[in-house]
SERO-4910 file (N, C-alpha, C, O; in steps of 0.05 Angstrom, whole numbers):
BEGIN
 pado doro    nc1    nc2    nc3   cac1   cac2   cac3    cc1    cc2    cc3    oc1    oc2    oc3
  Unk    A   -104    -75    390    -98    -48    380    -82    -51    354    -67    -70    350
  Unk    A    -85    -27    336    -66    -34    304    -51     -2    326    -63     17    336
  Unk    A    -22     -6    326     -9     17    332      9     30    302     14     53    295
  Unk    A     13      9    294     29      5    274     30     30    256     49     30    241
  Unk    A     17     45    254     11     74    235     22     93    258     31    114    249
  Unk    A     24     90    281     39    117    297     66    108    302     83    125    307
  Unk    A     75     78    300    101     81    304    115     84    276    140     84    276
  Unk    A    103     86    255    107     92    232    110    122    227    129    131    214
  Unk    A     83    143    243     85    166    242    105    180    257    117    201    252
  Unk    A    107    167    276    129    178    303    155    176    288    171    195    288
  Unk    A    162    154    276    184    154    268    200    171    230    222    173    220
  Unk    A    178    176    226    168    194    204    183    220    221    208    223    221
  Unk    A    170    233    233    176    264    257    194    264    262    207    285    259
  Unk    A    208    238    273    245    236    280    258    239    262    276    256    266
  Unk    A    258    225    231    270    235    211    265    263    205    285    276    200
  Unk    A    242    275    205    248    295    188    261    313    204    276    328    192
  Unk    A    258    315    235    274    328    261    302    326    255    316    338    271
  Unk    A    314    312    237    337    307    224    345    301    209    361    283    203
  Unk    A    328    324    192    333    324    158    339    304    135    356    304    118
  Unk    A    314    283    142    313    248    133    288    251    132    273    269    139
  Unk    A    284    220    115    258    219    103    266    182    116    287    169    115
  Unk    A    240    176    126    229    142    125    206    143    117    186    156    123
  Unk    A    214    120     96    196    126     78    178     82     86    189     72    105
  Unk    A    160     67     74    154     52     70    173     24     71    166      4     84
  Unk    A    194     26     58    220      7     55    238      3     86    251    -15     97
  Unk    A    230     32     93    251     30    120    229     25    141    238     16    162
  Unk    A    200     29    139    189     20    163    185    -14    160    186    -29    180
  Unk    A    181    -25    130    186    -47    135    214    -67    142    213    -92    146
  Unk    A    231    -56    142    251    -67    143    251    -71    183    261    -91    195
  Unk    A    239    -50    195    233    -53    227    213    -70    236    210    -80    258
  Unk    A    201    -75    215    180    -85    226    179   -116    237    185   -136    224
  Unk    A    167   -115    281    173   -140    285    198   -138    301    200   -150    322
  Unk    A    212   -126    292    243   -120    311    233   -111    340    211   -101    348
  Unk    A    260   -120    356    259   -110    383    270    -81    388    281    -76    367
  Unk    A    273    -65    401    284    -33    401    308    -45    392    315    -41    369
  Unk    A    320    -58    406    350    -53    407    354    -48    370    365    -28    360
  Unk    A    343    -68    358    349    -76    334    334    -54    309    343    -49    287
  Unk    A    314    -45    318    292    -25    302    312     -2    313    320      8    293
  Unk    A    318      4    326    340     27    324    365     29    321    378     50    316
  Unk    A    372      4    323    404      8    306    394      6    273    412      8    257
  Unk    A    371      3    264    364     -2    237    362     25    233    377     39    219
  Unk    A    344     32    243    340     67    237    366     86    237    370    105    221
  Unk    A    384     77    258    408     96    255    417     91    232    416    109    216
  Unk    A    428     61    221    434     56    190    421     76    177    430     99    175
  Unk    A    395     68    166    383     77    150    386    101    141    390    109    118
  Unk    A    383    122    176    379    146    168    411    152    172    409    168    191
  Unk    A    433    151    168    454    153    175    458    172    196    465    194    190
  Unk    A    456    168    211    452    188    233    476    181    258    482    160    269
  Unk    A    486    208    263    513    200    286    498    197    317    508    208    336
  Unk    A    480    185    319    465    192    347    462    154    366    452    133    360
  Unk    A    475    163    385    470    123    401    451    117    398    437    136    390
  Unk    A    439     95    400    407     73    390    393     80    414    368     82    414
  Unk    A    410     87    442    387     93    455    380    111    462    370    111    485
  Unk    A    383    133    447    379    158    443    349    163    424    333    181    423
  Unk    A    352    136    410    338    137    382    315    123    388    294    127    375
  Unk    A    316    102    409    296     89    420    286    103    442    261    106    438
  Unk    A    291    112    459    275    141    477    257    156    463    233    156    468
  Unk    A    270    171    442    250    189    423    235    170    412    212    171    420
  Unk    A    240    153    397    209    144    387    182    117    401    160    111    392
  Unk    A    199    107    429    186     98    444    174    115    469    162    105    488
  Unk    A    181    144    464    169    164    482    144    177    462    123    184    471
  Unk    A    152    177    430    126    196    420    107    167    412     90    169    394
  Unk    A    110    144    424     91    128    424     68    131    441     44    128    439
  Unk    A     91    139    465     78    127    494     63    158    500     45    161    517
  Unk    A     76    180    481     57    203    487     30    195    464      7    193    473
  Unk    A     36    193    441      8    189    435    -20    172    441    -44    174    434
  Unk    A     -2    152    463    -31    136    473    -34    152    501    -49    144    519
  Unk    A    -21    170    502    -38    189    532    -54    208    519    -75    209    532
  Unk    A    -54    225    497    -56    240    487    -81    235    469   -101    250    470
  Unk    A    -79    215    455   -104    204    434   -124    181    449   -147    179    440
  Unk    A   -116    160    474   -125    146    469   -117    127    454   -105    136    434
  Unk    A   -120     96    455   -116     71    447   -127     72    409   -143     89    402
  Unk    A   -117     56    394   -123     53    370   -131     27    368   -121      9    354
  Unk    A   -153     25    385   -172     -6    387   -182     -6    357   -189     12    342
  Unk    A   -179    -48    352   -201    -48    342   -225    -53    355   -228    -54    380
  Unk    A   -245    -55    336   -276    -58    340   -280    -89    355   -272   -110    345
  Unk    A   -294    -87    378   -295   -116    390   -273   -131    401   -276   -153    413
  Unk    A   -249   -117    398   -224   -129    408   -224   -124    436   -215   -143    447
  Unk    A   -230   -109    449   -225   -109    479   -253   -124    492   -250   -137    512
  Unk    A   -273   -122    483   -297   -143    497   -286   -179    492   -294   -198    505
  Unk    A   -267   -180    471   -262   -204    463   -239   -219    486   -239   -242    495
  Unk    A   -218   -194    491   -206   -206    511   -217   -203    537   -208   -220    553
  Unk    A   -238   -185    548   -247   -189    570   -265   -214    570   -271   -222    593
  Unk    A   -276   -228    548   -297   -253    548   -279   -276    560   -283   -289    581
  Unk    A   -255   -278    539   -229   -301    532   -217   -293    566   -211   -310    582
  Unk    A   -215   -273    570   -201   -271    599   -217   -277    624   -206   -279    646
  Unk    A   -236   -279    620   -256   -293    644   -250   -318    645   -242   -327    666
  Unk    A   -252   -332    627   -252   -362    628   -224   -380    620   -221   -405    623
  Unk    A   -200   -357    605   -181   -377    601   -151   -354    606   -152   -331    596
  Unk    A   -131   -362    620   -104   -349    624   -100   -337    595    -99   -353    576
  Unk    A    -98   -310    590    -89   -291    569    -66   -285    574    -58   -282    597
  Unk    A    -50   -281    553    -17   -267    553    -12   -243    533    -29   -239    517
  Unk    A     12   -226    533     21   -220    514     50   -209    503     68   -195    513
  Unk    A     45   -224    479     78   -235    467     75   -202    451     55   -201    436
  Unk    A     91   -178    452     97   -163    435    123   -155    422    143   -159    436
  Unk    A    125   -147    405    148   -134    396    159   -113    406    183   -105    405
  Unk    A    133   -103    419    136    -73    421    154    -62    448    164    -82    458
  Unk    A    161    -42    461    181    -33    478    162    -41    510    138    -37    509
  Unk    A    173    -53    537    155    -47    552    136    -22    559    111    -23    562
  Unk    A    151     -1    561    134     20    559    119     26    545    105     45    554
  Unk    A    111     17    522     87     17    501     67      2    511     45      9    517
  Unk    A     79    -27    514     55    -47    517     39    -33    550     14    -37    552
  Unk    A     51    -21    569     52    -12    591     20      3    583     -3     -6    587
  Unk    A     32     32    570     16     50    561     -7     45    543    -25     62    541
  Unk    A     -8     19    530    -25      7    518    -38     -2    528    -59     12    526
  Unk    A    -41    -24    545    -57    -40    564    -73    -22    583    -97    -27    588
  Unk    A    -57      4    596    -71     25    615    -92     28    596   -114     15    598
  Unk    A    -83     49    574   -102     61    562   -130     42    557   -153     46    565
  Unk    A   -121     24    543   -163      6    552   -169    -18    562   -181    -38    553
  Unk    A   -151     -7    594   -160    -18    614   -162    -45    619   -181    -54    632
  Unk    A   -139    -62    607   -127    -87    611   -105   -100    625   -101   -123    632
  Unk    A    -92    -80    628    -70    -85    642    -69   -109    667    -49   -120    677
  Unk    A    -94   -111    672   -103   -134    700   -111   -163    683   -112   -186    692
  Unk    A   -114   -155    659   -135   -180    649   -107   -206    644   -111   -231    643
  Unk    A    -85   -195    641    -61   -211    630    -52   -223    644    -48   -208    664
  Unk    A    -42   -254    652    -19   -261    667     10   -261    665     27   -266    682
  Unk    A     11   -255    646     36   -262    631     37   -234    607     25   -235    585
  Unk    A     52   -213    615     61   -196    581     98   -193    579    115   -182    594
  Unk    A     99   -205    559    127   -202    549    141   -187    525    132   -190    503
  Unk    A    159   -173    527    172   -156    502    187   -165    492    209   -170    503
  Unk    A    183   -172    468    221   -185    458    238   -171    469    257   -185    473
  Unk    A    242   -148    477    258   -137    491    274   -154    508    298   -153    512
  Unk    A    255   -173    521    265   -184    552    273   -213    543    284   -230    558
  Unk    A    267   -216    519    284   -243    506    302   -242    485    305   -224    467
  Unk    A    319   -269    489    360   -266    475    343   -253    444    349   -231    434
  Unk    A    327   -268    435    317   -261    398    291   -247    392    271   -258    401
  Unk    A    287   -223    379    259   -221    376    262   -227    351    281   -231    335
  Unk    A    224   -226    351    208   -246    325    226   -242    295    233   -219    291
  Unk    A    231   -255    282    210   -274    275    219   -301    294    212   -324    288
  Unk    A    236   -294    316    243   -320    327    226   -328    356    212   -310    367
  Unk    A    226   -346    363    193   -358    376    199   -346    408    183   -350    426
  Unk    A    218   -333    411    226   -327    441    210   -316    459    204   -327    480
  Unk    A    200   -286    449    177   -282    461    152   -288    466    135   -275    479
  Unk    A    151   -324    446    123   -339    457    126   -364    473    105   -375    481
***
């Protein structure tokens, strides 16, 4: 799945819900981070008096609503590819992303079984670019 354009948009809606703009510079500067860290960035950024996990709720909730809501943002051949690769060899997955995303992700097209192993930097001391979550 490319999610990367709704956690971009989602977090677009939170700024402007509080009279801020994120703009390109500030989604890259998240990008890859674990919540803890993509929302204490966002509070910087947007200077905003509100706790991180206040800030990570809202935008790991209008994630987790848009893949109930829209449906998965598969690519083309990517889910026949891991159901092929998952027949014959142990699949994992290392994300950045919040558990509840990868959660809502995997439901939505119907993988959630195919994995042995899914991990969030969340649940490790460093996320990427440091190797923890692999």
């Amino acid at each position: 799945m490319d999610s990367e354009i709704w956690w971009d948009e989602v977090r677009q809606a939170f700024a402007a819900a509080h009279d801020r703009t994120w703009g390109p510079d500030d989604q890259a500067a998240v990008m890859g981070a674990n919540s803890a860290a993509w929302a204490r960035t966002m509070r910087d950024r947007l200077r905003l008096d509100l706790d991180t996990a206040a800030i990570e709720d809202a935008i790991v909730g209008g994630v987790v609503d848009r893949y109930r809501r829209e449906g998965p943002p598969i690519i083309d051949g990517a889910v026949a590819a891991v159901r092929r690769i998952a027949a014959a060899h142990p699949v994992a997955v290392a994300s950045s992303a919040h558990r509840a995303v990868i959660d809502a992700a995997l439901d939505a097209i119907g993988l959630a079984d195919r994995f042995a192993v899914v991990v969030s930097s969340d649940e490790v001391a460093h996320g990427k670019p440091a190797p923890d979550v692999y």
